[in-house]
C-alpha positions in Angstrom: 96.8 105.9 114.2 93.7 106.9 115.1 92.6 110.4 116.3 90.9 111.8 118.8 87.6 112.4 117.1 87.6 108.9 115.9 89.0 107.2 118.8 85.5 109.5 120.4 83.3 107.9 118.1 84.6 104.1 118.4 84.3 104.7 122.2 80.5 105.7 122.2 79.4 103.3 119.4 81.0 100.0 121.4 81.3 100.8 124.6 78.4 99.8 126.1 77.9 96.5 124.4 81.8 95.8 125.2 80.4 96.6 128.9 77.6 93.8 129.0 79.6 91.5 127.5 82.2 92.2 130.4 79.3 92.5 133.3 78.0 89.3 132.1 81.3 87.3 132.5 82.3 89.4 135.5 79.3 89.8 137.4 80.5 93.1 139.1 79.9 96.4 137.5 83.5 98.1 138.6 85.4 95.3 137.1 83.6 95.3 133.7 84.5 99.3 133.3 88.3 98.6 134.4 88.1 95.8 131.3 86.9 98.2 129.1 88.8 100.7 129.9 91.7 98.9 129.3 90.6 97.7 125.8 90.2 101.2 124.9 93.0 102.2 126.6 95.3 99.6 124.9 94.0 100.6 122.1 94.7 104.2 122.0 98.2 103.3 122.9 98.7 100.7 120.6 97.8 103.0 117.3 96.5 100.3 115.2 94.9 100.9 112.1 91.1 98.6 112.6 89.5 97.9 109.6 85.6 99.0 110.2 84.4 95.6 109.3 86.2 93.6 112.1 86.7 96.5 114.6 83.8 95.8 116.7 84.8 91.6 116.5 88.2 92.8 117.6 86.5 94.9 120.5 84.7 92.3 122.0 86.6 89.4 121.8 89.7 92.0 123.6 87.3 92.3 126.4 86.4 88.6 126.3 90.1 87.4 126.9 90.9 90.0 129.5 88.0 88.8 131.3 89.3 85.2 130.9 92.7 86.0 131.8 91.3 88.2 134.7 88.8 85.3 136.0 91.7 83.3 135.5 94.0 85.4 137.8 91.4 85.2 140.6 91.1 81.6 140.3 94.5 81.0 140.9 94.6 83.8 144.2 92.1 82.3 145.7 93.6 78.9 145.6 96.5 80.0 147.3 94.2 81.6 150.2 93.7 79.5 153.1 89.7 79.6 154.0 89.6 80.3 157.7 86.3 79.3 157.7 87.3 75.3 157.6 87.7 73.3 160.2 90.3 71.3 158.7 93.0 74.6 158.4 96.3 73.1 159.2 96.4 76.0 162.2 100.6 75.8 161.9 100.3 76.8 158.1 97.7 79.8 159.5 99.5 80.9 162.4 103.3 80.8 159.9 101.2 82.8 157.5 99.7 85.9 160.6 103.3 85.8 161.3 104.5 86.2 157.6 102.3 88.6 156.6 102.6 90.9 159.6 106.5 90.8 159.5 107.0 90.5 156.0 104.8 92.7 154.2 103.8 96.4 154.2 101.3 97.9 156.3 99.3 99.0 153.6 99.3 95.1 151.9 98.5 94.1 155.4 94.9 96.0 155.7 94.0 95.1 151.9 94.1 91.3 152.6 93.0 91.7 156.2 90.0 93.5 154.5 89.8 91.5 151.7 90.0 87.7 153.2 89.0 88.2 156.9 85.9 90.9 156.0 85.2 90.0 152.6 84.8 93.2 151.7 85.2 94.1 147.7 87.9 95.9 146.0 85.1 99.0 145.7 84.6 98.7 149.4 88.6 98.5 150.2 89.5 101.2 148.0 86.9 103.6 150.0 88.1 102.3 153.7 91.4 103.1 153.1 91.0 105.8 150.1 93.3 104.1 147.7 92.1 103.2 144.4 90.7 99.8 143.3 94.0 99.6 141.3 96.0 99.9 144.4 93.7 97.4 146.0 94.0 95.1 143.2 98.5 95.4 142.7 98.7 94.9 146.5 96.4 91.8 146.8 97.9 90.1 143.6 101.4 91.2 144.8 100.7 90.1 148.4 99.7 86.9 147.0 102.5 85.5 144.9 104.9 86.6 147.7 102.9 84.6 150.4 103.1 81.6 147.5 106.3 82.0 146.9 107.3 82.0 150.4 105.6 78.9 151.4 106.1 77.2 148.7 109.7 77.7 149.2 109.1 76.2 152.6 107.5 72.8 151.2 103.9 73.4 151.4 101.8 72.0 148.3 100.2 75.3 147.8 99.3 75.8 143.8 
């Protein structure tokens, strides 16, 4: 188990270079301290005993798989989002999902991905307008999402 002291230590020896590791597979600055956090944070919880020698290896390659898995997760969300941008949007698929989201999902879910998909605006930025925090932002989009998947891919649509 490690202590508090320690744990203090660990944090200011590796944190920073466990930060540009996750900035430079992240590219935004607010993600890359949620990543780290959570390394540290899992680690805390977990009370593992890290041998010196492969402690900062086991630091950075943490936040390199929670940045894969979180690059992954976005990957996957946005393919399920139409791009109202295209001319090609099947508008029967657009207009079914307006009507499911306004009748289907919570007012607050209903800003975040107004916010997020019609303005583009960041998780930062979303958090602020509607003084949540980015983790609210973040559980209501990814929430929001698999229940629109579900839903239409329930109906027969080839959404992945």
């Amino acid at each position: 188990m490690i202590d508090k002291r320690e744990f203090e230590t660990i944090f200011r020896h590796h944190y920073d270079g466990m930060f540009r590791l996750a900035r430079k597979m992240l590219g935004d600055d607010a993600e890359s301290k949620d990543v780290v956090s959570d390394v540290f944070a899992h680690l805390l919880d977990s009370g593992k005993d890290l041998r010196a020698d492969t402690l900062q290896s086991y630091l950075l390659t943490s936040v390199r798989n929670r940045c894969i898995n979180l690059l992954v997760k976005k990957q996957r969300t946005q393919a399920v989002v139409v791009d109202l941008n295209t001319e090609n949007t099947d508008r029967e698929l657009l207009d079914d999902m307006y009507h499911y989201i306004d009748g289907q999902l919570p007012p607050l879910s209903q800003q975040v991905l107004r916010l997020r998909y019609q303005q583009g605006l960041k998780y930062r930025e979303i958090a602020e307008a509607l003084q949540v925090s980015e983790v609210t932002v973040h559980n209501h989009l990814s929430q929001s999402l698999k229940q629109l998947k579900d839903h239409f891919k329930s109906l027969g649509y080839g959404i992945k």
